[in-house]
C-alpha positions as CSV (number, residue, x, y, z in Angstrom):
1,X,113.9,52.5,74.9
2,X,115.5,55.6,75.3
3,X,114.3,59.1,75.6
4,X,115.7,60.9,71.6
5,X,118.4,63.6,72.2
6,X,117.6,66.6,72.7
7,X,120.1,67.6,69.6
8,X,119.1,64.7,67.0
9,X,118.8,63.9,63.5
10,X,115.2,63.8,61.7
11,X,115.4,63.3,57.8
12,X,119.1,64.5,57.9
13,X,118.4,67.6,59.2
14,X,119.9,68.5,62.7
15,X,117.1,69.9,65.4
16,X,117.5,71.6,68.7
17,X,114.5,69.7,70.8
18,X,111.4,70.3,68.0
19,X,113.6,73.2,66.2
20,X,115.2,73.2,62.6
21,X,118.9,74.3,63.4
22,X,118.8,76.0,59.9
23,X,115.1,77.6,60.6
24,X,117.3,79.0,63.9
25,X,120.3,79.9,61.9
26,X,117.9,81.7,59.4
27,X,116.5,84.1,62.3
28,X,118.8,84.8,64.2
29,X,122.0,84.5,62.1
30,X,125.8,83.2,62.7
31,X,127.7,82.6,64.8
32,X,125.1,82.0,67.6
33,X,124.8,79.6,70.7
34,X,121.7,77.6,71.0
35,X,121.1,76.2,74.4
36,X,118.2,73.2,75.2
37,X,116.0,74.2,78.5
38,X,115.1,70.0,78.6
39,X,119.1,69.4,78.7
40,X,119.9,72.0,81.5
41,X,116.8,71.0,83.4
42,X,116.9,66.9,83.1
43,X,120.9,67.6,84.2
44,X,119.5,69.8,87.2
45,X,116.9,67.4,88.3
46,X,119.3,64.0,87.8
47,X,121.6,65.8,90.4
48,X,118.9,66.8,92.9
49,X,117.5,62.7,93.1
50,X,120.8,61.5,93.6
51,X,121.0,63.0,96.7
52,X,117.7,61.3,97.5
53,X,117.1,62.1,101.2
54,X,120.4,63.7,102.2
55,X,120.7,66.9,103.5
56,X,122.5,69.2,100.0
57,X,122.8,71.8,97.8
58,X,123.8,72.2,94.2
59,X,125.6,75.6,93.8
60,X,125.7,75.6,90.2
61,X,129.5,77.1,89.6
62,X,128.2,80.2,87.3
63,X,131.3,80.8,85.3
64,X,130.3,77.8,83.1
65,X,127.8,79.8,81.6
66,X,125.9,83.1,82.9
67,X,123.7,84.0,80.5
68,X,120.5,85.3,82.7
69,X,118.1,83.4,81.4
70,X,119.8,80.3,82.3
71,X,121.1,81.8,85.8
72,X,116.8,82.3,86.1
73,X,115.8,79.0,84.7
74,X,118.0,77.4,87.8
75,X,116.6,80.2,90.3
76,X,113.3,78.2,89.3
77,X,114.5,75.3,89.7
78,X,115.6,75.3,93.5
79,X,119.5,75.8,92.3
80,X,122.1,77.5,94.5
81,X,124.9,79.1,92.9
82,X,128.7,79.3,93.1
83,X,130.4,82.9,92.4
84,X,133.9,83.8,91.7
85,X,133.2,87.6,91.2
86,X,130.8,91.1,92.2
87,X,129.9,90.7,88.6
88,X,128.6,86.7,88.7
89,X,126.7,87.6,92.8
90,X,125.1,91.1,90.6
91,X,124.3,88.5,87.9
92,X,122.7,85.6,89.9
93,X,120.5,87.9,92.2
94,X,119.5,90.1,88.6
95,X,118.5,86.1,88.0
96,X,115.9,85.9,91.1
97,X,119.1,83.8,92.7
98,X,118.6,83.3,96.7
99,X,121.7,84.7,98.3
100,X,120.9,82.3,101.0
101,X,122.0,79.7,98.5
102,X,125.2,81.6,97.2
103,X,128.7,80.7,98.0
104,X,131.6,82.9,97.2
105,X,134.6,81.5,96.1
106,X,137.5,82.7,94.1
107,X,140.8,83.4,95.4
108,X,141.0,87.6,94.2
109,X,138.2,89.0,96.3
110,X,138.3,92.4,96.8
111,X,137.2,94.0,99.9
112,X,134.7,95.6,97.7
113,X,133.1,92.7,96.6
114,X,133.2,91.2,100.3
115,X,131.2,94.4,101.3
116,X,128.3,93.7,98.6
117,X,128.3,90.1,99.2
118,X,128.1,90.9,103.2
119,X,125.4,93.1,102.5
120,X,123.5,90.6,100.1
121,X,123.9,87.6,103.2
122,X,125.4,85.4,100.5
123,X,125.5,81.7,102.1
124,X,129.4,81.2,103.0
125,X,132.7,83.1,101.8
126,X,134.9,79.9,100.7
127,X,138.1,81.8,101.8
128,X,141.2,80.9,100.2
129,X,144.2,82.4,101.8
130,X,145.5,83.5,104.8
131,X,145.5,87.9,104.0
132,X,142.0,86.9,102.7
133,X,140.4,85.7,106.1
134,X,141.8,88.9,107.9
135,X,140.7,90.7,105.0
136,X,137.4,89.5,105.5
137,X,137.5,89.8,109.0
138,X,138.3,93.6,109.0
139,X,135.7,94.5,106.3
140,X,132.8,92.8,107.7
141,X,134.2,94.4,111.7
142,X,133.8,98.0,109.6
143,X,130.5,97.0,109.0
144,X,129.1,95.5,111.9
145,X,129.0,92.1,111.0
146,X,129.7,88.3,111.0
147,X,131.1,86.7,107.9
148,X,130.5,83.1,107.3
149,X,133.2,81.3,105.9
150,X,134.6,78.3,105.1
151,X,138.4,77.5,104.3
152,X,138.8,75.6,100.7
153,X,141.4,73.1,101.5
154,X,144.1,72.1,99.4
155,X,144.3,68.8,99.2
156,X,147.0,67.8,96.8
157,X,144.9,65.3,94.7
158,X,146.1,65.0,91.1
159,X,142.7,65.4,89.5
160,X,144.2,63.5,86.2
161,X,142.4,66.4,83.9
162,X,144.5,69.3,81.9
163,X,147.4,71.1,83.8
164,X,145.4,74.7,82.9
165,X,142.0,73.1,85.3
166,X,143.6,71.2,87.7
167,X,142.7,73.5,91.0
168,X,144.0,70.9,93.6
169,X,147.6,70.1,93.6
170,X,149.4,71.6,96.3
171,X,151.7,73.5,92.9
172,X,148.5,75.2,92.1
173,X,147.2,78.6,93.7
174,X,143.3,77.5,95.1
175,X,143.3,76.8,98.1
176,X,145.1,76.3,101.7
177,X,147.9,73.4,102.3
178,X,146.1,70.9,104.2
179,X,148.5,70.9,106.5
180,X,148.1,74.4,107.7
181,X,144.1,73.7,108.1
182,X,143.3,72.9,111.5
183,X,145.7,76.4,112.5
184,X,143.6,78.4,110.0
185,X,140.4,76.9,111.7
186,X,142.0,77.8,115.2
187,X,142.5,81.1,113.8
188,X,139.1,81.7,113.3
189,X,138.1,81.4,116.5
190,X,140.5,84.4,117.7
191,X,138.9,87.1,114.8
192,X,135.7,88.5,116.2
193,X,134.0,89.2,112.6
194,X,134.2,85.9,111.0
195,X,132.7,82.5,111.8
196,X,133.5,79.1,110.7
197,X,130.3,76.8,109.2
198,X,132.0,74.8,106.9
199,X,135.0,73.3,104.9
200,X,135.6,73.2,101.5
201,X,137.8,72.1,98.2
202,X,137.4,71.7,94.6
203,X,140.3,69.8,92.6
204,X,139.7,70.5,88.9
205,X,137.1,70.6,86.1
206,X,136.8,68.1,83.7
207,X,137.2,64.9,85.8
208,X,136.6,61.9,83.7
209,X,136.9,59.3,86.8
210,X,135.9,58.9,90.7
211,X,138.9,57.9,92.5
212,X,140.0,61.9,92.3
213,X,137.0,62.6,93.7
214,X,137.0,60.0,96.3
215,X,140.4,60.5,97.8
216,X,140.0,64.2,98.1
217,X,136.1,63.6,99.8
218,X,138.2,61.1,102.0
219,X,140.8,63.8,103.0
220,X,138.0,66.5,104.0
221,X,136.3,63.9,105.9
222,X,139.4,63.2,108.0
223,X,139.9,66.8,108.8
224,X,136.5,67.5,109.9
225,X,136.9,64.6,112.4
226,X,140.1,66.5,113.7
227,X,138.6,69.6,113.7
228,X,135.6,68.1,115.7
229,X,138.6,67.4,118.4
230,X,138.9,70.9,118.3
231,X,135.4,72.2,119.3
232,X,134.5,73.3,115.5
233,X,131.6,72.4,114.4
234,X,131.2,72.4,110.4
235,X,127.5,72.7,109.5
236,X,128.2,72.1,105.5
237,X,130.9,70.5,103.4
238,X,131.3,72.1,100.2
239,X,133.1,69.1,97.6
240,X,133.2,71.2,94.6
241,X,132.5,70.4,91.3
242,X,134.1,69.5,88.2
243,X,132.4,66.2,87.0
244,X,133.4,65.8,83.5
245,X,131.1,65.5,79.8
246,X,131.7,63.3,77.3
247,X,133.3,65.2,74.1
248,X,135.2,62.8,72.2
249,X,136.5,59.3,73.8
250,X,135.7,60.1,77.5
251,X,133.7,57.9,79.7
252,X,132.7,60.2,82.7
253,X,130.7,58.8,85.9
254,X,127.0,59.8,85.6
255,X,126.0,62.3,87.8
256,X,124.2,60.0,89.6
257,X,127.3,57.1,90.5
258,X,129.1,60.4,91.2
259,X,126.4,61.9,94.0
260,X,126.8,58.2,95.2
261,X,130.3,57.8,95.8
262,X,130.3,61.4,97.5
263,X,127.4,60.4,99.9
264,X,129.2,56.8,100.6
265,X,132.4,59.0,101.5
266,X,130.6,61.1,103.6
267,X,128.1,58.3,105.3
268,X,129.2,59.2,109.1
269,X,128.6,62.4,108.8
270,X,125.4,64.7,108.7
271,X,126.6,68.0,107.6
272,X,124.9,69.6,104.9
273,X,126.4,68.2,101.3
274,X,127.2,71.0,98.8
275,X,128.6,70.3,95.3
276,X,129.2,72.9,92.5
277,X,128.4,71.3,88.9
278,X,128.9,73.8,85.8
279,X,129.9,72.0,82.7
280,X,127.8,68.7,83.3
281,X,124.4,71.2,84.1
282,X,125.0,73.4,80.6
283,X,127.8,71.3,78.8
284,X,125.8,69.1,76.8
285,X,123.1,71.4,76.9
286,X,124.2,74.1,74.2
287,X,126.0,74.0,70.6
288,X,127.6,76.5,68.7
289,X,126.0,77.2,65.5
290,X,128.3,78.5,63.0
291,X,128.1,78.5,59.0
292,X,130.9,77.6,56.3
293,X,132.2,81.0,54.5
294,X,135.0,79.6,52.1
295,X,136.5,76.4,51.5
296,X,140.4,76.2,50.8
297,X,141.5,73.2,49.3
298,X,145.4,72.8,48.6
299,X,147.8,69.7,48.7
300,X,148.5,69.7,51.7
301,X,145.5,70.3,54.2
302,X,141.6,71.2,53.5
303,X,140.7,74.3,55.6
304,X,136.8,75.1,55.7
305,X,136.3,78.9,57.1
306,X,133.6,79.6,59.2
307,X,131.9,82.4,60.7
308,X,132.6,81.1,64.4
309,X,136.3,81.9,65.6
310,X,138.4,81.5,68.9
311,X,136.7,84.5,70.1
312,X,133.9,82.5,69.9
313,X,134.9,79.5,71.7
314,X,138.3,79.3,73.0
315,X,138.5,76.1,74.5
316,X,140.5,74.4,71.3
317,X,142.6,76.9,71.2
318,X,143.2,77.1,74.7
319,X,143.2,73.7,76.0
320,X,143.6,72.1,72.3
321,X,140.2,70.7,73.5
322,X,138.1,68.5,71.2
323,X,134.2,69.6,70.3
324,X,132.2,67.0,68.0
325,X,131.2,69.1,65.1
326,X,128.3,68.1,62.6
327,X,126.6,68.7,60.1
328,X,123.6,70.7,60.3
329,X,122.1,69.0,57.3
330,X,123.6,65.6,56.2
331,X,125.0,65.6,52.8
332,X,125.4,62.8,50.5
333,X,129.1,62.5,48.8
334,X,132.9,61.7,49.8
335,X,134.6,63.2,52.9
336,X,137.1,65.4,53.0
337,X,139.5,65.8,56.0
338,X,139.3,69.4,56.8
339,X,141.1,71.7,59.7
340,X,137.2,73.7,60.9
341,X,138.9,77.7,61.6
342,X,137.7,80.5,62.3
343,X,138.8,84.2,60.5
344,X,140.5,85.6,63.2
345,X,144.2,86.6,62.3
346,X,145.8,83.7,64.7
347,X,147.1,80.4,63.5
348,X,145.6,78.7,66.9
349,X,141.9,80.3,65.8
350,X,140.7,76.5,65.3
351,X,137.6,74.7,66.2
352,X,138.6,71.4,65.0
353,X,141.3,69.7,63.4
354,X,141.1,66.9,60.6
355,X,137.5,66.1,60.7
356,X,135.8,64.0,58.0
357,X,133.1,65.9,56.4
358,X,130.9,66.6,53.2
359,X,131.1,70.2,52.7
360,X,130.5,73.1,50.4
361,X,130.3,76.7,50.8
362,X,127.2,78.2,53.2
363,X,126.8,75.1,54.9
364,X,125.6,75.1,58.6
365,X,127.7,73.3,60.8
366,X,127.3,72.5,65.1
367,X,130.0,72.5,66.9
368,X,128.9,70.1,70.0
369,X,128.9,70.5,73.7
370,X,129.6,74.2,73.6
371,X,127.0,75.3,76.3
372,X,129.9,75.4,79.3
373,X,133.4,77.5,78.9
374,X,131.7,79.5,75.3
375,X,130.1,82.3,75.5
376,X,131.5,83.2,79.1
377,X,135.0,82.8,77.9
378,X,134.2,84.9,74.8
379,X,136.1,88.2,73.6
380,X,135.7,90.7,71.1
381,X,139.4,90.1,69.7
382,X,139.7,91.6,66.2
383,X,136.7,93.7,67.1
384,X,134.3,90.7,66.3
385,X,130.7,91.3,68.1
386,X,130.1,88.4,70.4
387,X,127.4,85.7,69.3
388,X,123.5,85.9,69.6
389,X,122.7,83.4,72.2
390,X,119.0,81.6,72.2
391,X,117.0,78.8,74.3
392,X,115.1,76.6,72.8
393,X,112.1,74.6,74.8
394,X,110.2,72.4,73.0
395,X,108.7,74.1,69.7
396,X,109.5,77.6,70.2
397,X,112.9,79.6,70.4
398,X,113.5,82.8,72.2
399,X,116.5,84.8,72.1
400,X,118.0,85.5,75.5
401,X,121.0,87.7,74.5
402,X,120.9,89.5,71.3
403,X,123.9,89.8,69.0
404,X,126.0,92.7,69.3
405,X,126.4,95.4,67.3
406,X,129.1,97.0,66.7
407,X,129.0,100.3,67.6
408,X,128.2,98.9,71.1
409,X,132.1,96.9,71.0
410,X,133.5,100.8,71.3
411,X,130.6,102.4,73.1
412,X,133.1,103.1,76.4
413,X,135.7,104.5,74.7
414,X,136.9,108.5,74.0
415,X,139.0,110.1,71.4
416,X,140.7,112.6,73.6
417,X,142.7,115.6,71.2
């Protein structure tokens, strides 16, 4: 039998591990983003046995979600940790994160941030351009130092995920053109500050099937062979990340076929293994909480108002992406089909469209697998204070961001006469 969910039904009422949704709603308020430390750890672990005895390491890609407390609970873990910015490398070593097991990627780094990552011995710089290796290059010669790198390769896979998070198509800005990879490499060996340990790509986010994966694993593998012709030896490869979760109709690999089919891939090798998984650590691992303000009901469309907006969670919105949203207590009566929006003053503020459900005014509803691309994507648009965020483990609760207030949404700014 199967281990219960850790967001599950008992007596029609919805619980977070051993926690009452509505005894959570009640103390801390809505909107608010309750996050499972059994989800995010079972998803870490499941990762980490895949691997079994191959050399790896799980960077988990922080933009997902960076709430300290989670960034902390991987630390603990053993988790490494991909950054795209000074503010995720300041977050994940607030976190007790081993810089040892950071890689920096991102294709905007400013020399700034390459300084304060050189000085924290971050892992590897996954460099991404051309200007940005002799970037790199000069910064770390000013100070006195050797930058790791690897180049993130572009390896024109069509990932088959939506056009906004597909990272790999040679159309798309990540990356270099595989073809210019082995002179890149060869460049590297003529700049005295920088040194080549690995190779690198990530296609997209999202991914719902293997062969994306496979045929861009099988592409990296051919240019490390060509670029061991060439005297460079690559201690890692980095494959990226971007396994997908289920949210609607998807049927994603598990995490463990997908370590798999990356290991088969990579069989003749013995380079280190890194992979950066964000949404299927934290995706499944976190809800949105959000409670029903007014109902509209008029001929043509039902529209229940909650207290959660686009601010909140842009993803449908942004992507038209789909969240499962239920009912925090289960209600006897007829459905209604009802367009789920938020208040703010767009008509795109939406967290779900025609979706059958009993309603009436203060209900709590969850808006499902919200714990990746939520609250790090959040805004204060229309001056709305971002959402209370809290972890539950087991039987208790503890709030790991509080809500904010608003006097601290204009706390930076002046009135200048």
């Amino acid at each position: 039998m199967s281990e219960r969910p850790v967001f599950h039904y008992h007596e029609d009422r919805f619980f977070a591990e051993s926690v009452s949704l509505t005894a959570i709603a009640e103390q801390f308020g809505t909107p608010c983003y309750v996050y499972s430390r059994a989800a995010i750890t079972a998803a870490y672990q499941e990762f980490e046995q895949a691997f079994a005895d191959r050399a790896h390491l799980i960077c988990y890609a922080v933009k997902a979600n960076s709430n300290l407390a989670i960034l902390n609970l991987l630390a603990c873990l053993g988790c490494g940790f991909d950054i795209v910015s000074g503010g995720e490398l300041h977050r994940v070593l607030k976190a007790g994160g081993d810089p040892q097991k950071i890689v920096f990627s991102g294709v905007g780094k400013t020399r700034e941030e390459m300084r304060i990552a050189l000085n924290a011995h971050v892992l590897c710089f996954n460099v991404e351009s051309e200007m940005e290796l002799f970037a790199l290059n000069d910064v770390a010669g000013e100070m006195g130092k050797i930058a790791p790198v690897s180049v993130r390769i572009n390896p024109d896979v069509d990932a088959n995920t939506h056009p906004y998070i597909s990272t790999g198509l040679k159309e798309n800005k990540f990356g270099i053109p595989a073809a210019d990879a082995e002179r890149i490499y060869q460049l590297t060996k003529n700049l005295p500050n920088v040194h080549p340990v690995g190779l690198d790509c990530h296609i997209g986010s999202q991914l719902t099937e293997l062969s994306p994966f496979i045929e861009a694993t099988r592409k990296i593998r051919d240019l490390q062979v060509r670029l061991q012709s060439l005297d460079i030896a690559i201690e890692h490869i980095d494959l990226g990340g971007g396994l997908g979760i289920r949210y609607d109709a998807e049927s994603p690999p598990s995490r463990q076929d997908y370590v798999e089919a990356l290991c088969s891939e990579m069989a003749s090798t013995s380079a280190r293994l890194i992979i950066e998984p964000g949404r299927s650590v934290v995706g499944d691992a976190g809800i949105l909480l959000t409670r029903v303000q007014y109902l509209k009901h008029l001929p043509h469309r039902n529209f229940a108002i909650v207290d959660a907006a686009m601010n909140d969670l842009l993803r449908p919105a942004l992507y038209q992406a789909y969240h499962a949203i239920q009912p925090v207590v289960k209600r006897k009566g007829d459905t209604l089909s009802y367009q789920v929006v938020g208040p703010v003053c767009e008509t795109g503020d939406f967290l779900g469209n025609e979706r059958e459900l009993v309603l009436a005014p203060n209900e709590l509803l969850a808006v499902m697998s919200s714990g990746a691309y939520g609250m790090s994507m959040s805004s204060n648009y229309n001056s709305r204070p971002r959402a209370a965020e809290v972890l539950v483990d087991g039987d208790s609760v503890s709030l790991i961001r509080a809500r904010e207030s608003i006097d601290e949404l204009y706390a930076l700014e002046n009135i200048i006469a």
